[in-house]
Each structure stands twice: as C-alpha cells, then as structure tokens.
C-alpha positions in Angstrom: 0.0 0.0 0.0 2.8 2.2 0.8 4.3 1.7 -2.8 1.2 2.2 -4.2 0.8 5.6 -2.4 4.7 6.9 -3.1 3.6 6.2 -7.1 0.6 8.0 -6.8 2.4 10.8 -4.9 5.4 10.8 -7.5 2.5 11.0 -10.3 1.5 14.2 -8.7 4.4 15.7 -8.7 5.1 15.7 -5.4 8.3 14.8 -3.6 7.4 14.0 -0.5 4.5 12.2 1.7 3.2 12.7 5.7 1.3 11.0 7.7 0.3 10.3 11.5 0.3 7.8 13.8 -1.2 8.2 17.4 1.6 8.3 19.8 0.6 5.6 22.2 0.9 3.2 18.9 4.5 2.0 19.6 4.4 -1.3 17.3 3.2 1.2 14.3 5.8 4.2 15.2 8.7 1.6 15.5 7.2 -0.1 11.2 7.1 3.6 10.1 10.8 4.4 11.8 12.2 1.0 10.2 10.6 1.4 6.7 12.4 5.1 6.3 9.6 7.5 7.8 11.2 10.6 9.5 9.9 12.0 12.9 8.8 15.7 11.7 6.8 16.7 15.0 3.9 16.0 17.5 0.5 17.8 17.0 -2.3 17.8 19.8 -5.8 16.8 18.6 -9.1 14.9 18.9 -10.4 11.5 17.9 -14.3 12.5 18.5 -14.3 13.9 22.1 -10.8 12.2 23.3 -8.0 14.4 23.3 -5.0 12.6 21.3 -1.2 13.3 20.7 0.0 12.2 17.1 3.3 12.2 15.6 4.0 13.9 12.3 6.4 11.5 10.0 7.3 12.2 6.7 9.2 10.2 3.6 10.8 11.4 0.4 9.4 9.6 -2.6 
C-alpha cells in the first residue's frame, strides 16, 4: 500500500509524503521508523471527544 501511495504521490508531482500515527501506537511508530519514515513533530488533537497526541512523519518519494 505504501508503494502504491509513493507512485501515486510521484504521479503528482510531489516529492514528499506525511502522515500520523497516534503516539501511544509504539508497534506502528517503530514499522514507520524501520521502513524510512522521519519523525517531523507531535500535534495535539481529537479522535471525536478524546484528546490525542499524534506524531507527524514524513518520507521522500
């Protein structure tokens, strides 16, 4: 899926792709870290009425 989304992102024009990943989700910040994703920052926000931290990663494609 990642592949999929770097070609699509690379089809656009783009250079580079984000995403986030809630920071209590250590077995998903640990596949992002190994596969190449950068740590780019931590951004307070909701999931409905629960107050959530997420961390910001980022990749070249």
């Amino acid at each position: 899926m990642i592949d999929a989304a770097r070609k699509w992102t690379k089809e656009q024009n783009q250079n580079l792709m984000h995403l986030y990943v809630l920071d209590a989700n250590a077995p998903a910040i640990a596949f992002y870290e190994r596969n190449g994703w950068r740590f780019a920052g931590i951004e307070a926000g909701y999931i409905d009425a629960t107050p959530v931290i997420d961390r910001r990663y980022v990749i070249d494609v």
